[in-house]
Each structure stands twice: as C-alpha cells, then as structure tokens.
N, C-alpha and C positions, 0 to 999 in steps of 0.2 A: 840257174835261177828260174826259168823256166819251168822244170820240173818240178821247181817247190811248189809251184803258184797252179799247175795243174794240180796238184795232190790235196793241196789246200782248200780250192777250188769243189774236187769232188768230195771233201769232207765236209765243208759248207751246207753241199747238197744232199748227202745223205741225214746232216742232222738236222734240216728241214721236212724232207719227208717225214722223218719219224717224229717229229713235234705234230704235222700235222694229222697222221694217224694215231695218233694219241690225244690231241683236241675232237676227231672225229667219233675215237673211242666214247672218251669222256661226255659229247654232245649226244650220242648215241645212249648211252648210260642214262642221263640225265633225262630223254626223250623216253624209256622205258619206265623210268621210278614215278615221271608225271602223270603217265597213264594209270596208275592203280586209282581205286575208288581213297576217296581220303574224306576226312570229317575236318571242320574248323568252328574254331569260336572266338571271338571276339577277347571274350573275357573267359578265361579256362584255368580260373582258382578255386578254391577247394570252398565250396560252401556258396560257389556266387549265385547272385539269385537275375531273373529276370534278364535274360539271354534268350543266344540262339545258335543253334547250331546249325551248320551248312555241311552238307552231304557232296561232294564234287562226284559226280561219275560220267567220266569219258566214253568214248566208242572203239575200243581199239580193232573192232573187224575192219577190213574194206569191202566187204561187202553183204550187208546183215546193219541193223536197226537195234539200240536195244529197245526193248518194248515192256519191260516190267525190271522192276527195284525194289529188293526186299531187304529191309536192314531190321537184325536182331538190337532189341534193345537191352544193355544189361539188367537184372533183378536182382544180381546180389547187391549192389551199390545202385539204387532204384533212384530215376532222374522223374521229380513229381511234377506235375502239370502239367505233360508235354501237350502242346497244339500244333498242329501241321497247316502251316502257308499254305492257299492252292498256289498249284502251278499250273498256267494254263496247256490245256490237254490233257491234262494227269488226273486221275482218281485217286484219290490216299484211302488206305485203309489201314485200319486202327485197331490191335489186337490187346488187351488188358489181360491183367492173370492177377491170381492173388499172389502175396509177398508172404514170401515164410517169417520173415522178421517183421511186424508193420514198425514204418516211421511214426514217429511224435513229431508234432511242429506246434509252433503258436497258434496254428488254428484248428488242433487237432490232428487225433490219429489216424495214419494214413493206410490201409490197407491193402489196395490195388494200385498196382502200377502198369505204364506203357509196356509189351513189351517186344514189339512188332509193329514195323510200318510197313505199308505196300504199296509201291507206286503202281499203276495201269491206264493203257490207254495213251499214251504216247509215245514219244519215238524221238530216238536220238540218232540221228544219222551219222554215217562214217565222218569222222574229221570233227565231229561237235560233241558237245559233252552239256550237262546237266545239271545245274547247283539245286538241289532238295533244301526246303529251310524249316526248320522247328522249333518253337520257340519253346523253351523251360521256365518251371517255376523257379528250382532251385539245381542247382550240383550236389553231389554227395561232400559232405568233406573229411571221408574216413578211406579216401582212396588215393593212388597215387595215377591211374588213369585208367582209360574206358575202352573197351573193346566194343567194339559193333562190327559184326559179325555180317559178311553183307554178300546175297546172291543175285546176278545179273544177268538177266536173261534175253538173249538174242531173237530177231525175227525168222531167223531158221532154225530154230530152238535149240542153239547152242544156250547149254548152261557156264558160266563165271563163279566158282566160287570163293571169294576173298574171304577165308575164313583162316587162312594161317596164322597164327602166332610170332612176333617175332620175337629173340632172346637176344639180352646183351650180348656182345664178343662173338656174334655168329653172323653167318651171311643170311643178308633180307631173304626170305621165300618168294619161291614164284609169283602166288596170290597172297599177298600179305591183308588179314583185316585191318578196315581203318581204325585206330586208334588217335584217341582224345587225352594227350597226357597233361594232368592237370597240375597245378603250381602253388604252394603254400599261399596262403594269405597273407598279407601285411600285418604284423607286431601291432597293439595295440600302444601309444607310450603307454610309460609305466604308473602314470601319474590317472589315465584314464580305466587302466586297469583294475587299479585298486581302488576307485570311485575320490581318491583326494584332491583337491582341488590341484589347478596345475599352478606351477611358479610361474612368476612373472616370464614374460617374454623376453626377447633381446629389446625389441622395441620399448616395451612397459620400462622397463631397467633401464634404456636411455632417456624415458621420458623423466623419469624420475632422478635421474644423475643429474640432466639437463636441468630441471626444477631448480635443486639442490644448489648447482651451481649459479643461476644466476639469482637464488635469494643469497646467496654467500656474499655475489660482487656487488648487487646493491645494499649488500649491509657495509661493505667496505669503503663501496662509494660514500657511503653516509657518514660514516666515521671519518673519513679521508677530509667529506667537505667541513666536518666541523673539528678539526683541526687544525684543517686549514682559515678559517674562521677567528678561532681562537687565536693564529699563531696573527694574523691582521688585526686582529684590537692591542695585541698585546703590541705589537711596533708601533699601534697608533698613539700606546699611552706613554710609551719610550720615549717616541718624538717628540709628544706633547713636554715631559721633563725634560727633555732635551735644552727645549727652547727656552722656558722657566730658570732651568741654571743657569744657563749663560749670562756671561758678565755684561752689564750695560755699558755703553761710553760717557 
C-alpha cells in the first residue's frame, strides 16, 4: 500500500510540473504577442464615420528608447480626413499623396489622401509603451481590413520593422503589421430600405388591441346594463299583475 501512494504521489508531481510549464509557456506566449505594435478602434465597421484610431507601441528593448514611429497608411482603401492628436513630446508629421482612384462623397471628390504618419521627438522607455491617436472622417466600406505597415525605431538606432503579413492557417510572423479588420455594417430593416413606411410596432399593435378591447367591454357593459334594466321593469309589471289578479276576501 505503501508503494501505491509513493507512485501516486510522484505522478501527482510530475503532472504538476508540467501544467505549470505549460501555464509559463502560454504566459510567455501571451507576453511576446502583447509586445507587437497593434492598431484599435472603437468602432471598426465598414463605412463608419467619425472615429479613431489608436496605434499601441510598446518598448520591447531593455536597454534603448524608442524615439521615432512611423505608420504607413493604406491608399488602396484611402481613410479620408485623418487628424492626428498631439501627444505630448511627440512631433507628427503628415505625408499626403494623390489617390489613383479619387473617392466621391457627399461633400465632393476626394483626391488626396493621408498616407504617412511620423512620430518624433519622444521617448518610450524600456517597460512603457505608447498609445498614437487619429482621428478619421470615414472608413473604407469596400474592404474587409487594413494593414498599417509600421517602422520603429530605437535610440541606439536599432530599426523594428512590423511590416509582415499575416495569412489564414499559418503561424503569426516575427514582426507582424498591425492590422485593422473591419466588420459588416448593420442590415438596414427592410421596411427602411425600401423607403415604405414601417408596420406598426409590437407596442402600436397592443395599443390598438388594448383600444379594441375595451371599446368592445363597454359596449357589452352597455348592452348588459340594459338588459338588465329591461329584465327589472319587466318583473315590475309581473308583480304589478300579480297583485291585480289575486282574489279579494
């Protein structure tokens, strides 16, 4: 018995170990994918207007500063209006170029887009990182998502460049670009789509049953109390004969 309960014992133990270098693995992991530059937005559906988008970049040296951020912007799928947030310390600079395609919009057509930002002049030290903010006029809505192409560069001039690609069914790249993948817009109903008025609502529908029914019960009530009415004269006149036949003494 004894025997069992050592064997037992050192199996317990090794399947500990290995949970916990596999938790360390996984935290490890996890600790490596945070560190890439990544982009966010709030609202990241296909056509949304009047956003922003945040640029995260980390420091992953321990010993180096980054000191300049450069994110390509795309121009095939051209993000209109962009403005850049100061960030204090930081200098932005703002590259435009013409569009081989121009956009059309409500307030005219659009020829030039962003297509280059450059941060300078500050410093992200080992262990901190950097949120960059832009705000947009519009998103594309002919795209399924956005590559920003992005170099990062160190204060002992090491160059970062996050400019890989990732593909379905393959393992993330070293330096993956951040990408922006963007989300269908909400269905129109079908009653706004087509410009017809809409049907009533759940609520219209019971205000109108609700109507429905209590003109129904005080029509009932009505009828009820005059029948009931009629059915009291009529026993009034009963009894009145009642009395009239009856034999005298």
């Amino acid at each position: 018995m004894s025997q069992h309960h050592t064997t037992l014992r050192r199996a317990l133990r090794r399947a500990a170990v290995a949970t916990c270098l596999a938790a360390a693995g996984l935290l490890g992991a996890a600790g490596a994918a945070s560190a890439h530059v990544t982009v966010h937005a709030e609202n990241a559906t296909k056509g949304a207007t009047d956003g922003v988008l945040t640029f995260r970049v980390p420091n992953e040296e321990s010993g180096a500063s980054t000191t300049k951020v450069q994110v390509v912007v795309p121009t095939d799928h051209p993000l209109l209006s962009l403005l850049v947030t100061p960030e204090a310390g930081w200098t932005a600079q703002v590259t435009t170029t013409k569009l081989k395609t121009p956009v059309k919009t409500d307030d005219g057509t659009v020829s030039e887009a962003v297509s280059e930002i450059t941060w300078t002049g500050g410093s992200i030290k080992p262990g901190q990182y950097q949120d960059f903010h832009v705000a947009y006029g519009q998103l594309p809505d002919d795209a399924d998502q956005l590559t920003f192409k992005t170099l990062q560069t160190y204060s002992d001039g090491k160059v970062v460049r996050w400019i890989d690609e990732s593909h379905e069914g393959q393992d993330e790249p070293a330096n993956p670009a951040p990408v922006l993948r963007l989300t269908a817009a909400p269905a129109l109903p079908q009653s706004q789509a087509s410009g017809k008025p809409a049907a009533p609502t759940t609520s219209a529908a019971s205000a109108t049953a609700s109507k429905s029914s209590d003109a129904t019960a005080r029509g009932l009530g009505i009828a009820g109390l005059v029948v009931g009415v009629l059915a009291v004269a009529g026993a009034a006149v009963a009894i009145r004969k009642g009395r009239t036949a009856a034999p005298r003494d």
